[in-house]
N, C-alpha and C positions, 0 to 999 in steps of 0.2 A: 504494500500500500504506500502509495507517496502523496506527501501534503506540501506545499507551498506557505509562506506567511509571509508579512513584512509590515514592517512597522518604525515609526520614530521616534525618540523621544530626545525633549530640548536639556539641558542642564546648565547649571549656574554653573560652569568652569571652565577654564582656560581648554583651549584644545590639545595643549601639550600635557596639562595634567589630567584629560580624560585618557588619553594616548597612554600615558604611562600605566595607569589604571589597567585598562585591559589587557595591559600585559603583565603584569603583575599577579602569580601564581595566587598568594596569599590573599588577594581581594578576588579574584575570581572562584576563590574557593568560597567563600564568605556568602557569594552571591548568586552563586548555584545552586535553587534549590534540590537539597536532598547531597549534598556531596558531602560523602566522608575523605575523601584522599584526594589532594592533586596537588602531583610533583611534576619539577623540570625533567625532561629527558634530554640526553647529551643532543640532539638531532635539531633541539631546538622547539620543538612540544611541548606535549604534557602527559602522563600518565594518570587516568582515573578512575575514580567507584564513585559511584552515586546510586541511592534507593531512592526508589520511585515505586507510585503508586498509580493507576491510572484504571478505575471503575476497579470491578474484582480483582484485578491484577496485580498483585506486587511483586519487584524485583530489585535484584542488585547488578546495575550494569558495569562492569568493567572493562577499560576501553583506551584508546589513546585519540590526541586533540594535536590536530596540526597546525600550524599557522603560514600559511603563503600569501604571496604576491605583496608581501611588507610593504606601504609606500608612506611612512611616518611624517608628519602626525595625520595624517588621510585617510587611513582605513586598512586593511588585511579581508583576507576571506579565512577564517576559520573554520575546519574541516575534522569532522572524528565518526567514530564509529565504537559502539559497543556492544556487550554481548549480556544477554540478561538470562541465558541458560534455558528454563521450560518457556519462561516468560517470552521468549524471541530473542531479534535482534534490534539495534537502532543505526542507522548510518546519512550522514549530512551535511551538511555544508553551510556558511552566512558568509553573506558577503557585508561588512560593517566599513561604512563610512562616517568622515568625521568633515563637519564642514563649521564654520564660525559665525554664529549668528545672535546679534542683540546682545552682544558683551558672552554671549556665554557661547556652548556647542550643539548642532545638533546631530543628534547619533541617528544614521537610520540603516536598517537590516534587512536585508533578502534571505531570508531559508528557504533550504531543499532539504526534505530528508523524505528517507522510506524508514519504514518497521517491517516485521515482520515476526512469526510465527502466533502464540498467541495473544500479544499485544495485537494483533493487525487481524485478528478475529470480530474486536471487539466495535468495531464499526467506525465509519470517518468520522459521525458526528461528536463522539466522544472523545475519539482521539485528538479531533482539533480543535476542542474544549479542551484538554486538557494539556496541549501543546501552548496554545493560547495563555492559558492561566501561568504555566511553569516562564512563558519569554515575560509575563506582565510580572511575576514575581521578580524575576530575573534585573528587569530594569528597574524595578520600585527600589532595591535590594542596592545595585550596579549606583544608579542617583544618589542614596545613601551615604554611600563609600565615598561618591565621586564630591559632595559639594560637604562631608563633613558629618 
């Protein structure tokens, strides 16, 4: 099953200090909901676990997070894939831009990702409810960090 999303969100801060922010293992941990572990890997990454719940479903995905097309303070597409065992799998991609607007930044996101096994049972509407709620935690979470 594959879903698409994207979305904006403005922040009170500099675009070099959003920039740092998301790269920044220790605040993107903070701001993922549901992660227990994420470390640097030598390649330039991240290695993680995160438990999720998503309708009857819960799991533990563990997985690795890329980071390409670098073009600082501008934006990355970030890239990972994880495995959540009976649960299925996750795998996907954002492309995050960073542009400067009204003294502060606005960050906005393109995702691709598929799931599958029985995560991707459980129907698109709920999965993108639930995709939905985990990116709005994520920036409520991300804005936090970012202005303080």
């Amino acid at each position: 099953m594959a879903m698409t999303m994207n979305g904006e969100v403005e922040l009170a801060a500099p675009r070099e200090a959003v920039w740092a922010k998301l790269n920044d293992p220790e605040v993107l941990k903070a701001c993922i909901p549901g992660c227990e572990e994420l470390e640097k890997t030598d390649d330039g990454g991240f290695r993680a676990t995160a438990k999720m719940k998503v309708g009857p479903v819960s799991a533990r995905f563990k997985g690795k997070v890329t980071l390409s097309d670098l073009d600082p303070p501008n934006g990355y597409k970030i890239s990972g894939e994880g495995e959540g065992g009976v649960a299925g799998f996750a795998k996907g991609g954002a492309v995050v831009k960073l542009a400067e607007k009204d003294g502060g930044t606005l960050l906005s996101y393109d995702v691709e990702a598929q799931i599958g096994g029985k995560l991707a049972q459980l129907g698109q509407r709920l999965i993108n409810g639930a995709a939905k709620k985990l990116a709005d935690e994520f920036f409520a979470n991300f804005a936090k960090a970012v202005q303080g």
